[in-house]
N, C-alpha and C positions, 0 to 999 in steps of 0.2 A: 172106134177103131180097135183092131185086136192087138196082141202086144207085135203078131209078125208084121202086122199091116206099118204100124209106128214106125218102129226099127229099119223095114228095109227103103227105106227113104222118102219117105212122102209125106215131107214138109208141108210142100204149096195146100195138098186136101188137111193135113195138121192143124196148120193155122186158120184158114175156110171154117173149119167144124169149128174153134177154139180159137176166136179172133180175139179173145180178153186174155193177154198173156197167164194172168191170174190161172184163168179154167186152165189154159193151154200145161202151168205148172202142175195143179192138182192131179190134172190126166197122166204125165207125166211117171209124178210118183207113183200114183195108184197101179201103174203098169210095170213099177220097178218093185212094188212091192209084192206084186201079186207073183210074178217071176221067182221062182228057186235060185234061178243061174240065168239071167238075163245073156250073159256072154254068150252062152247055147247057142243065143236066134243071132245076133249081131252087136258089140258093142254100141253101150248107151252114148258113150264118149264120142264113138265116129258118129251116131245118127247127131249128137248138139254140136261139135264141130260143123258139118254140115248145113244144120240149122241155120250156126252164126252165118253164114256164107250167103244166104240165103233170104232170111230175118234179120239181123244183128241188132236192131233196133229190139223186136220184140224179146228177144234171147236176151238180151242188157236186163229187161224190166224180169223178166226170168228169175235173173240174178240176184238184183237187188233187194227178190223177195224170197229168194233163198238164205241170203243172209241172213234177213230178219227172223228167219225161221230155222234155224242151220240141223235140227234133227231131222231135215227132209231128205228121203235116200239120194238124191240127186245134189250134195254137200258136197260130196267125195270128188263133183265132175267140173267145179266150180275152176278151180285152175286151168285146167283146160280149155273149159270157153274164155277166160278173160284172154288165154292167148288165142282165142278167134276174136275176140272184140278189141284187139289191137289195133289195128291198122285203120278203122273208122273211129274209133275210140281213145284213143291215147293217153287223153290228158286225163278220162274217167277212169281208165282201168286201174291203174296205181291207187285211189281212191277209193275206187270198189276193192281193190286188196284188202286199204287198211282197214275199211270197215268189219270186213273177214276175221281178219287176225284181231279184231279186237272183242269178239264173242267170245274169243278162248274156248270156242268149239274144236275137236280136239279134229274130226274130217273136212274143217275148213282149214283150219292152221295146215295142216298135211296139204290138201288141196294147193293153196298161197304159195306152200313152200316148194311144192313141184313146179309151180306156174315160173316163180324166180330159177329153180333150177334149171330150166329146159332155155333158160336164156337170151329167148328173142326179147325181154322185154328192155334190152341194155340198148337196143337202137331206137327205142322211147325211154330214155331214160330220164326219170325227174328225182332230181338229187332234195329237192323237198320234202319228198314224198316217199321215194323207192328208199333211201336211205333210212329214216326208222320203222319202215316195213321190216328190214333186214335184219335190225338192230333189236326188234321185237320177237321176229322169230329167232335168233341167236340167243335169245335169254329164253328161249321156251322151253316150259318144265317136260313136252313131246319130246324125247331124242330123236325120232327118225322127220320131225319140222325142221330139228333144228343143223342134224346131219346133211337136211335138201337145203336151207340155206346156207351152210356152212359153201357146199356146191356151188352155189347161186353165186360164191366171192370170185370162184377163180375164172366167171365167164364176166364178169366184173373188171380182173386184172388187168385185159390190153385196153379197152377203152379207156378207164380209169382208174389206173394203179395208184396214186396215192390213196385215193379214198379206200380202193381194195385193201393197202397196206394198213391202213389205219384201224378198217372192221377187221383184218385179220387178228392183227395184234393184241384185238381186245376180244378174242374168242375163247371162253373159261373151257377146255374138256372134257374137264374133270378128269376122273381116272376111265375115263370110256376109249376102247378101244379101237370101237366103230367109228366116233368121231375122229379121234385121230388118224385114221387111217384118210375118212376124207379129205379131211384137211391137210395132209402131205399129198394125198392128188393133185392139188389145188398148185399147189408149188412145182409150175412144168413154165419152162421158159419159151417154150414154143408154143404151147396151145394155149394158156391161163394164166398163173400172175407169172414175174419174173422174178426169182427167190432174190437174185442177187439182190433185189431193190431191197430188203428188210436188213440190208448190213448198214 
């Protein structure tokens, strides 16, 4: 398949050619790396969105061996599919986070911490699991991991504001300005936490 054949949708012949998730990954990357500017032809992130919809079984095993390998350019897109293997997946994907964040690969951490920011993952929420995901990346030496978790609290705050209180409170920001700044987003009493609760 050529990189425009891939991208502009065509899963179902995708997987056909490349029914061993494995092969299906290595094609993948080879096609991301051979690419200058992949965004050119179509986002990689819309064609594996997509995918999950589609596959989500084969996109999981994807994953799993993205992790293991986290220099693969297809690292950066990993949050983004865990929020398509959501809804079939639930109780995996918090899991496949933590395995993420614990390479301390610096476009998986990123990746992880987008996935919590963008915040569907709080109507699966597993306080076993999601909670030292967040607590890992809140201590991350990345600032902009730890900036998108920092985000991740205030979608956090209406479902479950103590807990949100609790990881706020213990959020160091050092003298960063960036951080701070998110973290007074976070503090909105209509949309994310309620300040008042932290008195």
């Amino acid at each position: 398949l050529s990189p425009g054949g891939v991208f502009a949708g065509q899963q179902e012949a995708f997987v056909k050619k490349y029914p061993d998730s494995s092969d299906g990954l290595k094609k993948l990357n080879s096609i991301l790396t051979e690419m200058d500017r992949p965004e050119k032809i179509i986002s990689p992130q819309f064609f594996l969105i997509q995918f999950v919809k589609i596959h989500p079984e084969y996109v999981r095993r994807m994953v799993e061996e993205i992790i293991q390998n986290p220099d693969l350019p297809l690292a950066m897109y990993v949050g983004r599919i865990l929020i398509g293997l959501l809804e079939k997946y639930s109780s995996d994907v918090a899991v496949l986070a933590q395995k993420a964040i614990k390479t301390d690969n610096i476009n998986l951490m990123e990746s992880v911490a987008d996935y919590y920011w963008v915040g569907a993952w709080v109507d699966y929420f597993i306080e076993s699991v999601d909670i030292p995901n967040l607590k890992m990346l809140l201590e991350s030496r990345d600032e902009f991991a730890k900036k998108l978790a920092i985000g991740a609290l205030g979608r956090l705050g209406k479902p479950q504001p103590e807990i949100a209180k609790n990881l706020l409170l213990g959020v160091d920001l050092g003298k960063s300005s960036h951080l701070a700044e998110e973290y007074c987003d976070q503090l909105d009493k209509q949309h994310y936490f309620d300040p008042d609760l932290l008195t």
